[in-house]
C-alpha positions in Angstrom: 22.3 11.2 9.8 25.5 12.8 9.7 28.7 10.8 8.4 28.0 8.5 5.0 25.4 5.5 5.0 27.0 2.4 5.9 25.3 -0.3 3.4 25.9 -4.3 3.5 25.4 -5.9 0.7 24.4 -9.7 0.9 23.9 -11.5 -2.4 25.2 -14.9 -3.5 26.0 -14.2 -7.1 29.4 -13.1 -7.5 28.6 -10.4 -9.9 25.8 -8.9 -7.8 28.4 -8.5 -5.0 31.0 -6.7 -7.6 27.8 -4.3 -9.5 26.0 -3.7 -6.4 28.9 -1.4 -4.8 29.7 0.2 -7.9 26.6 1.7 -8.5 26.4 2.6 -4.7 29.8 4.2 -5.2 28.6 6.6 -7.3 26.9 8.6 -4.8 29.7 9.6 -2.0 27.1 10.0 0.7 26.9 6.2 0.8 29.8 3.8 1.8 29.4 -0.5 1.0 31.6 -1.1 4.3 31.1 -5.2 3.2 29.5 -8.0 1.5 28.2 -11.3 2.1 27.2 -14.7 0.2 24.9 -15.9 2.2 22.6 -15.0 5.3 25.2 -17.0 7.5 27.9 -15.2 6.6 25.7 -11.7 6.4 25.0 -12.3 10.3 28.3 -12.1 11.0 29.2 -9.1 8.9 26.7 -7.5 10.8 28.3 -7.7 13.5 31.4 -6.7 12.4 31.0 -4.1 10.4 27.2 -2.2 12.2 26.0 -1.2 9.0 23.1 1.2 8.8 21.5 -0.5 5.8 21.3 -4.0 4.2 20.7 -5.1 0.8 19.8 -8.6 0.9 18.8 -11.3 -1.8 16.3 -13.6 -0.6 17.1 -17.1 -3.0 20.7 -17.9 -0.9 22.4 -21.3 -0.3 22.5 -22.6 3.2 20.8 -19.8 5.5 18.2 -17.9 2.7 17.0 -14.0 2.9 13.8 -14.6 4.7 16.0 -16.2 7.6 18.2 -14.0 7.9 15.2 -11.7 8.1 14.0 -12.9 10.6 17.4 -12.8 12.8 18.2 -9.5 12.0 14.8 -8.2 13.1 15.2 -9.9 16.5 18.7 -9.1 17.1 20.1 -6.5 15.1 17.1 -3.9 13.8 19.1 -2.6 10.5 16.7 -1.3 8.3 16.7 -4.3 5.1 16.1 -3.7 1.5 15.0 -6.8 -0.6 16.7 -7.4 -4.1 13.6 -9.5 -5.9 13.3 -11.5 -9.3 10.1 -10.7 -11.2 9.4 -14.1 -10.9 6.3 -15.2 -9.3 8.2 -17.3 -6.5 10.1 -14.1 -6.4 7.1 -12.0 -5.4 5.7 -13.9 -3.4 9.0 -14.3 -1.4 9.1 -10.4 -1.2 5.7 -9.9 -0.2 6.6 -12.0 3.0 9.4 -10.3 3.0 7.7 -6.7 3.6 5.3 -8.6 6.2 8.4 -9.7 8.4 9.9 -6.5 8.5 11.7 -5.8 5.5 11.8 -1.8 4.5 11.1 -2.0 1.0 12.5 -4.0 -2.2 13.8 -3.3 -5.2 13.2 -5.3 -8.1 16.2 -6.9 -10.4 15.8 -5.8 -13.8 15.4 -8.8 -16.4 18.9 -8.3 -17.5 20.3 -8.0 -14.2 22.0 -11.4 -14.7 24.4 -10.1 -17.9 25.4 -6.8 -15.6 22.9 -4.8 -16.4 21.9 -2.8 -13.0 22.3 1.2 -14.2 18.1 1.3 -14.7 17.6 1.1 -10.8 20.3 3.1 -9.7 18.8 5.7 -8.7 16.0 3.8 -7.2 18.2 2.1 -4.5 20.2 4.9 -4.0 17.1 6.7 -2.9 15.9 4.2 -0.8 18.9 3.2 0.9 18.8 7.5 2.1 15.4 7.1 3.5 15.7 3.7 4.8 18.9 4.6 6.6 17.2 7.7 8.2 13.6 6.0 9.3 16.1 3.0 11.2 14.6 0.0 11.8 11.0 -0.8 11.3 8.8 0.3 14.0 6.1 -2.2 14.5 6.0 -5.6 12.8 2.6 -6.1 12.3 0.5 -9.8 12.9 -2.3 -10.4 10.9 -4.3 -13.7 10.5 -3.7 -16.1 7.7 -7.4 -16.4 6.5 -10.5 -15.2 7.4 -14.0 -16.3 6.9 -15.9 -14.6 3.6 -19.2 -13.5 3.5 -21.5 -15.9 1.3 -23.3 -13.1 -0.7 -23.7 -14.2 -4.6 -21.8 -11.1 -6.2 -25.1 -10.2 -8.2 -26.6 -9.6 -5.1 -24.4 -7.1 -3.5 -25.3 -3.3 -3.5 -23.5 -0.6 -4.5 -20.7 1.0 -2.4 -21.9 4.1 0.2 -18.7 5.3 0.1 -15.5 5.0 -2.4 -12.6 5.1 -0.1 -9.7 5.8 -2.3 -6.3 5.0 -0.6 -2.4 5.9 -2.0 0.2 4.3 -0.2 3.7 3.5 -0.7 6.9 2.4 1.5 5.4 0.2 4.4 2.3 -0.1 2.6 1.7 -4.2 2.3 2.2 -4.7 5.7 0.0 -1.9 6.8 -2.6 -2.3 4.2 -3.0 -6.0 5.4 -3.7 -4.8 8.6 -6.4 -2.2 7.8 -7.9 -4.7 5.4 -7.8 -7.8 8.1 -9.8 -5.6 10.5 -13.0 -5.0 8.5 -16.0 -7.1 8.3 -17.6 -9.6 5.5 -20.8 -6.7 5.8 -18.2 -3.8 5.2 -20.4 -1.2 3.0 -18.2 0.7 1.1 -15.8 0.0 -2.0 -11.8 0.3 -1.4 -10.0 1.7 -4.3 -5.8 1.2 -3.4 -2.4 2.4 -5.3 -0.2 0.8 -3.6 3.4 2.4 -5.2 4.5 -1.1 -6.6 5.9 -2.5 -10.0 4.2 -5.2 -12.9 4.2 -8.3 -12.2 3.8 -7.8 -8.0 0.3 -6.5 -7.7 -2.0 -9.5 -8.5 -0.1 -11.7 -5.8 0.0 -8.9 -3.5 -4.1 -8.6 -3.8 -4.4 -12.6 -3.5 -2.2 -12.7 -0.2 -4.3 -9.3 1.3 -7.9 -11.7 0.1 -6.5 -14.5 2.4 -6.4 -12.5 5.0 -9.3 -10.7 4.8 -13.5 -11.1 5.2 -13.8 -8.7 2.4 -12.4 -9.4 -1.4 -9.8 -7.8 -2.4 -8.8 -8.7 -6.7 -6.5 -6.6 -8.6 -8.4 -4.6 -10.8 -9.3 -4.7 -14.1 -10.8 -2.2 -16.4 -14.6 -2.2 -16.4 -15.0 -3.6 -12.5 -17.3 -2.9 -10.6 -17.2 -0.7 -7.7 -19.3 -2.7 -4.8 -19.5 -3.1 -1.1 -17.3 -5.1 0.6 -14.9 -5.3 -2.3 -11.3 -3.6 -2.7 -9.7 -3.2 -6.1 -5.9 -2.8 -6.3 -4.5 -1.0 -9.0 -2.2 -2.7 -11.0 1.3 -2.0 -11.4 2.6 0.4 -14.5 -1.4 1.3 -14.5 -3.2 3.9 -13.5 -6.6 3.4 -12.1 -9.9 5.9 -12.5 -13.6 5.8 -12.0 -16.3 6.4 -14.0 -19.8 6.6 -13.0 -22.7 4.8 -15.6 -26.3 3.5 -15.6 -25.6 0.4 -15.2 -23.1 1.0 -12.1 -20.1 2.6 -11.2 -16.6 1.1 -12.3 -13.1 1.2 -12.6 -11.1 2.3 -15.9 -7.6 1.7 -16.4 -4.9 3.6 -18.5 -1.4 3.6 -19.4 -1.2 7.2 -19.8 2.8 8.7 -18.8 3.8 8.5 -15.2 2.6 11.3 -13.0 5.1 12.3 -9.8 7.1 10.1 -11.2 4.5 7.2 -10.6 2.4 4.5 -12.6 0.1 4.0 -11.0 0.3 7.4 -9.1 -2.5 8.5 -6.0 -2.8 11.3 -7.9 -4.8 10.2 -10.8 -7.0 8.5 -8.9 -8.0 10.8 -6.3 -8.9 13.4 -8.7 -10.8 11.3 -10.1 -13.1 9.9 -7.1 -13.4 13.7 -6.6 -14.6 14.2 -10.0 -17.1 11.5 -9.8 -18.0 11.2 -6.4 -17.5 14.4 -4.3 -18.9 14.3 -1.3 -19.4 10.5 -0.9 -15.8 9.8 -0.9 -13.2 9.1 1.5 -9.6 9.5 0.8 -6.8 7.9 3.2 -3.1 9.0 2.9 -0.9 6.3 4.4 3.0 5.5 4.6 5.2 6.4 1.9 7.9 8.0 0.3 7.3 11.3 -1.7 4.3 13.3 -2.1 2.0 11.7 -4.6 -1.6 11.9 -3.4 -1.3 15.2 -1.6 -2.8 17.4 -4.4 -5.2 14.7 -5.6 -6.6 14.8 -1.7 -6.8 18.3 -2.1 -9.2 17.9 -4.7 -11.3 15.5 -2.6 -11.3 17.6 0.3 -12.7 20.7 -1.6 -15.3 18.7 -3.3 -16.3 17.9 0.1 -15.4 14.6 0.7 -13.7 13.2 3.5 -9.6 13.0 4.6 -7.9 10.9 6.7 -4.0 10.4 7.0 -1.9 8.0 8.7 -0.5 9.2 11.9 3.8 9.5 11.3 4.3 7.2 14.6 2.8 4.2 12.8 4.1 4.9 9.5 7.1 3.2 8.0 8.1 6.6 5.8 5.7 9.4 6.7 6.4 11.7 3.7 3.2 10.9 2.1 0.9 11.9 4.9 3.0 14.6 6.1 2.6 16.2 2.7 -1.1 16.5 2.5 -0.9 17.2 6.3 1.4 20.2 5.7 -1.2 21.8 2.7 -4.1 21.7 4.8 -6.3 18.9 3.4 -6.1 16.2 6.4 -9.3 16.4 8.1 -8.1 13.5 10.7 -4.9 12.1 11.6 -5.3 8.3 12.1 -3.0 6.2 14.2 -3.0 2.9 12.0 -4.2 0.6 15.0 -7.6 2.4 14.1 -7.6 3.4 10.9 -10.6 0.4 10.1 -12.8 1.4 12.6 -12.4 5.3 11.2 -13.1 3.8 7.7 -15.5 1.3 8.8 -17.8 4.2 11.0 -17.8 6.4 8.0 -18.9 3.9 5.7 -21.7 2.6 7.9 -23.1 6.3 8.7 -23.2 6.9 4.9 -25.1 3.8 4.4 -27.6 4.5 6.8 -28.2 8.1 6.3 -29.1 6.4 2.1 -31.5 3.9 4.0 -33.3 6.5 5.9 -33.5 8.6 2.7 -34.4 6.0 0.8 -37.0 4.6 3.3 -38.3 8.3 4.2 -39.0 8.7 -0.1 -40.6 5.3 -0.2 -43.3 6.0 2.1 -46.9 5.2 1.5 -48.9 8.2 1.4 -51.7 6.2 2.8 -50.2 6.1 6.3 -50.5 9.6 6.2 -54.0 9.4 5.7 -54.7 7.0 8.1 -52.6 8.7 11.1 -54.9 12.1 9.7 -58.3 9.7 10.7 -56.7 8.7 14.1 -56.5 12.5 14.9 -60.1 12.9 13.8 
């Protein structure tokens, strides 16, 4: 994009609307051509002013964010970044958010509300750049509400016949509830997800993908177990590992420093599926800003595993894929439409390649004897 980055800033606290440009100001690429109380008012400055990015808070009097969500993606298509609370109403109002179209969200800090804005500065900044130069969202994804579980008591399920790991970032809750809302109650492998996202988010992000899934989907906690048909989500300002015992394989978490810049990074967990799985993992590179993942896939690839990567059509940012893509370690590109049945078909071959081993090493050696007396 040539010329600066033409940002609206809709908020209806007084103060946001003075600290909001100022930090923006800082960076001379990027230009606050207005502001805006509410989404009533924001609609119209839209149309005054064609901005290429909006910053919008979603608690407003009279018309609220998600409304004026929900105009701008069927009118206007301006790319939107959500200013959330840590609150839980605040989450889950961003979450819905992200599934209507928004491009990402960045979260107030706790002392936001005495002027306090300097400690994601250079988080907006950022986004605003890539948001800004990806335009508006290119599909807005439908997913049903609920889905039908399976009924199998959790002592009875098996163990995984694959660990799919999969980092994501920017784009990520809309597209992971998509992938997710696509595979059946009988899916046979386990899903292991970074999803690029901060405390305080993640457990309400895994509860809204478990509604909308046959699988379960739980944020993760250290010592779970790795099963079929279950996804764990790593939690935010974790990072997530595996570890393989006797007693079955589970999930370790850590607070050990950021790694790319990230807690909970891709990173750290796909090299460690590749340490403790190798060749029975899967590892799926989807939207997202960056390159987190890209070495850790690398690892996965050589130990012999499997790569996919979300085609860049589908994806909101396609940094992430593009990255492993560009280093050689993509064994498919995935258009996201059919990224579950990819998943889902390697899963299943796994499993039943382990039944027919396990079948073929369980064999009684009487049969043998008997077929030896028929050819008698």
């Amino acid at each position: 994009m040539s010329g600066q980055i033409r940002v609206l800033v809709v908020d209806d606290s007084a103060l946001m609307r003075k600290l909001i440009p100022q930090i923006l100001a800082e960076d001379p690429s990027i230009e606050v051509v207005g502001t805006a109380m509410d989404g009533t008012f924001g609609l119209k400055k839209i149309e005054e002013l064609r901005p290429h990015v909006v910053t919008l808070d979603l608690e407003m009097p009279r018309m609220d964010g998600i409304e004026m969500l929900r105009a701008i993606t069927r009118k206007h298509h301006v790319p939107v970044i959500i200013f959330s609370s840590h609150t839980e109403r605040g989450a889950s109002s961003t979450l819905k958010a992200l599934a209507l179209g928004a491009f990402d969200f960045v979260s107030k800090p706790h002392d936001a509300a005495v002027g306090n804005l300097q400690g994601i500065a250079a988080e907006l900044t950022l986004k605003i750049k890539v948001a800004a130069s990806s335009g508006a969202p290119k599909m807005i994804l439908t997913v049903p509400t609920k889905k039908q579980k399976g009924t199998s008591p959790l002592e009875d399920r098996r163990a995984p016949s694959r660990v799919v790991a999969i980092g994501v970032s920017t784009g990520g809750p809309a597209a992971l509830q998509y992938v997710f809302s696509q595979l059946p109650d009988d899916f046979p492998g386990c899903l292991l997800v970074v999803q690029h996202m901060p405390e305080g988010f993640t457990d309400m992000f895994a509860r809204r993908l478990d509604e909308s899934c046959a699988i379960e989907v739980k944020e993760a906690r250290s010592g779970d177990l790795l099963l079929a048909g279950r996804a764990l989500i790593c939690p935010g300002n974790r990072h997530m590992k595996v570890r393989r015992l006797a007693q079955g394989d589970i999930v370790v978490l850590d607070d050990n420093p950021p790694v790319n810049g990230h807690r909970p990074s891709v990173d750290v967990l796909f090299y460690s599926v590749a340490k403790e799985f190798g060749s029975a993992s899967l590892a799926v590179q989807m939207t997202g800003m960056g390159d987190d993942g890209a070495a850790g896939m690398g690892a996965i690839h050589a130990a012999g595993g499997m790569t996919f990567a979300q085609d860049s059509e589908s994806c909101v940012v396609n940094s992430m894929p593009r990255s492993a893509i560009e280093r050689g370690f993509v064994d498919r590109v995935v258009q996201l439409s059919a990224l579950a049945s990819h998943i889902q078909s390697m899963c299943v071959a796994e499993k039943l390649q382990q039944d027919f081993a396990s079948a073929s090493s369980t064999a009684e050696p009487a049969g043998a004897e008997r077929g030896s007396r028929r050819r008698l």
